[in-house]
C-alpha positions in Angstrom: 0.0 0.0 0.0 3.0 2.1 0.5 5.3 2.9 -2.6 8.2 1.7 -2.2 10.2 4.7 -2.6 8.4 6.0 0.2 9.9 6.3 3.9 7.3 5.8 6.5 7.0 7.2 10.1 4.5 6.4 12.8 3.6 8.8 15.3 2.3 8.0 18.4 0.2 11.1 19.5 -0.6 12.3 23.0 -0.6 8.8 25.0 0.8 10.4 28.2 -0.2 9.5 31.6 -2.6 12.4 31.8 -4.7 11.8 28.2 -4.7 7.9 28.7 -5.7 8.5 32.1 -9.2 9.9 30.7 -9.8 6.2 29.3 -9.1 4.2 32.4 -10.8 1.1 33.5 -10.6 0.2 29.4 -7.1 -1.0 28.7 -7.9 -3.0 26.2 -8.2 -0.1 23.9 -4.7 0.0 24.3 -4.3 -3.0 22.4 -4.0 -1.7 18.7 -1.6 1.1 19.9 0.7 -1.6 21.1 0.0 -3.2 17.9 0.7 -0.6 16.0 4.0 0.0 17.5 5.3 -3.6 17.1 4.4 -3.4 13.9 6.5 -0.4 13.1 9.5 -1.4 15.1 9.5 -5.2 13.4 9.5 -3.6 10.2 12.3 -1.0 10.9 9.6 2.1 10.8 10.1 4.5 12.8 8.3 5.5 15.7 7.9 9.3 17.4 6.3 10.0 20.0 4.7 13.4 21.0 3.6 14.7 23.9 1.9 17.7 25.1 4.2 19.7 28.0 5.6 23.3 29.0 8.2 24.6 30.6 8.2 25.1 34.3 5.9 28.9 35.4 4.5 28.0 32.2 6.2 30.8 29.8 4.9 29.4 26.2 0.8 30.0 27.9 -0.7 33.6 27.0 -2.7 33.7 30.1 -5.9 35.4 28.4 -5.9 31.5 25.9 -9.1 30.4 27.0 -8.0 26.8 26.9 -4.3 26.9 27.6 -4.6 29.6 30.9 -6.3 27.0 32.8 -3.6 24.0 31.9 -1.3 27.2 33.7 -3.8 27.7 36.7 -4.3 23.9 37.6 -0.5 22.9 36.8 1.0 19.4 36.9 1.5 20.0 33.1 5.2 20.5 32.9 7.5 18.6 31.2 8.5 17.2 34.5 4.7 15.7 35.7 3.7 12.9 35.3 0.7 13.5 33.2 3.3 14.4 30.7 5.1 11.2 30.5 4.5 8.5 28.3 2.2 6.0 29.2 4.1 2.7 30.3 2.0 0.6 28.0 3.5 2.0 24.7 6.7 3.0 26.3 9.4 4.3 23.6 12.6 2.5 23.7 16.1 4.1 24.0 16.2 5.6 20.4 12.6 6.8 20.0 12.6 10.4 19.7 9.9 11.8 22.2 9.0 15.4 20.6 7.4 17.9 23.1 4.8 20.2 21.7 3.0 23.2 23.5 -0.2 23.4 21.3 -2.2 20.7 19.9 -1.0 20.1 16.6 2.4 18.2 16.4 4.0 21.0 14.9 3.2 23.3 16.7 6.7 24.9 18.8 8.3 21.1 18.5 11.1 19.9 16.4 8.9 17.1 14.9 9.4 18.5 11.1 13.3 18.6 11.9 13.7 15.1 12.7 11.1 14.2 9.8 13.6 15.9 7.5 16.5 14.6 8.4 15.1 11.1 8.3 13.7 12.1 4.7 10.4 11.2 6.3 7.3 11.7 3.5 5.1 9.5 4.9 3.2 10.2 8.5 1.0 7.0 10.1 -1.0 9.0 12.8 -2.3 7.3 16.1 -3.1 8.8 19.5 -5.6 10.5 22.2 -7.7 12.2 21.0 -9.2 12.0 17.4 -10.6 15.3 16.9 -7.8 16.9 19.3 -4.3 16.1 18.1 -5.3 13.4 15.4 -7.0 15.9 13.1 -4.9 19.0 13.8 -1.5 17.0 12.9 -3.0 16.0 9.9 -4.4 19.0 8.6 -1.3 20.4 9.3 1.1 17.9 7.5 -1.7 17.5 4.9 -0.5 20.8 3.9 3.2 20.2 4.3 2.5 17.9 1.8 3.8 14.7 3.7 1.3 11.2 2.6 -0.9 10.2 5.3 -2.3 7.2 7.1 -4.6 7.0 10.1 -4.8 4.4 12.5 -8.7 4.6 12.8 -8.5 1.7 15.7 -5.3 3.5 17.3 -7.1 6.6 17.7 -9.1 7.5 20.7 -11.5 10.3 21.5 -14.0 10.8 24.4 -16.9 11.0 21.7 -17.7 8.4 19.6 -19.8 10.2 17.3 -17.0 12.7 16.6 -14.3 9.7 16.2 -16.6 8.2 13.6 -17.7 11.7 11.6 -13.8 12.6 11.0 -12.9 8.9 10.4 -15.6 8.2 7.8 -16.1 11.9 6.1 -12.9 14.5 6.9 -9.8 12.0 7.2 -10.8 9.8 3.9 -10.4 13.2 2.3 -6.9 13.6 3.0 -5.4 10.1 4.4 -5.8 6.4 4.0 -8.0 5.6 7.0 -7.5 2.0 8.3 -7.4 -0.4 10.9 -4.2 -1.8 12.2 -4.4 -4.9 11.2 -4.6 -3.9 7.8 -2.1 -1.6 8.2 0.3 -4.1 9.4 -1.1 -6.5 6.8 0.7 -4.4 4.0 4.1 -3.9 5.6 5.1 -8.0 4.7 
């Protein structure tokens, strides 16, 4: 499914302790994260994870952000919390790059498109917490940096269903391949 000339990254999207935290009591959606990951590692792709953290006093937050000034006000959001960390279940190994970013897109103030670039990276597999949070504002984003794109539908989590099913079935298909992991994984042998 991928052309061989392509090189492939998958990026593991927000599954710190404090997002997979909002799912608890259901590990088994967990499952075709970890999939997803041995997948990619077995077949020599990539993996990147990114994370959502600040700095300590919080200098990269406009405090008048209506979203962003409360992350400030209730804290425990620094790069140093543990809501920030990767969650042990999808733990990266020694040379996974974990990229921090201080919006929700990917890109946004991280040095994601730097390491993409010097890996010669066109190719973006998308999984994470949460769909219509990070999933859909990474790929719009590298949509329009013109990078090929995959989605994980069964690796991506959000706390509405109907939202996770709208962008899945109408928006992504628009600019992504949209799949399950298994089929994913299916065209990598």
């Amino acid at each position: 499914m991928q052309n061989q000339s392509s090189k492939a990254a998958l990026l593991v999207l927000d599954m710190q302790n404090g997002m997979v935290s909002r799912f608890a009591g259901n590990e088994t959606m967990l499952r075709p994260n970890q999939k997803a990951i041995e997948s990619a590692r077995a077949h020599h792709i990539p993996v990147i994870f990114v994370r959502l953290g600040f700095s300590k006093g919080y200098p990269e937050i406009n405090q008048g952000h209506p979203t962003y000034a409360r992350v400030a006000e209730y804290g425990d959001m620094t790069i140093f919390d543990e809501a920030t960390q990767i969650h042990p279940s999808v733990q990266p190994l020694e040379n996974e790059p974990v990229v921090t970013k201080y919006r929700i897109s990917a890109f946004s103030g991280s040095n994601l498109e730097m390491i993409l670039k010097a890996q010669e990276i066109d190719t973006l597999i998308l999984s994470g917490i949460t769909t219509s949070g990070v999933v859909l504002s990474t790929l719009r984003e590298a949509a329009d940096k013109d990078y090929s794109l995959i989605v994980l539908r069964d690796a991506c989590h959000d706390g509405n269903p109907d939202i996770h099913h709208m962008l899945m079935e109408k928006l992504f298909p628009v600019q992504a391949k949209v799949m399950t992991v298994s089929t994913w994984a299916g065209t990598l042998d």
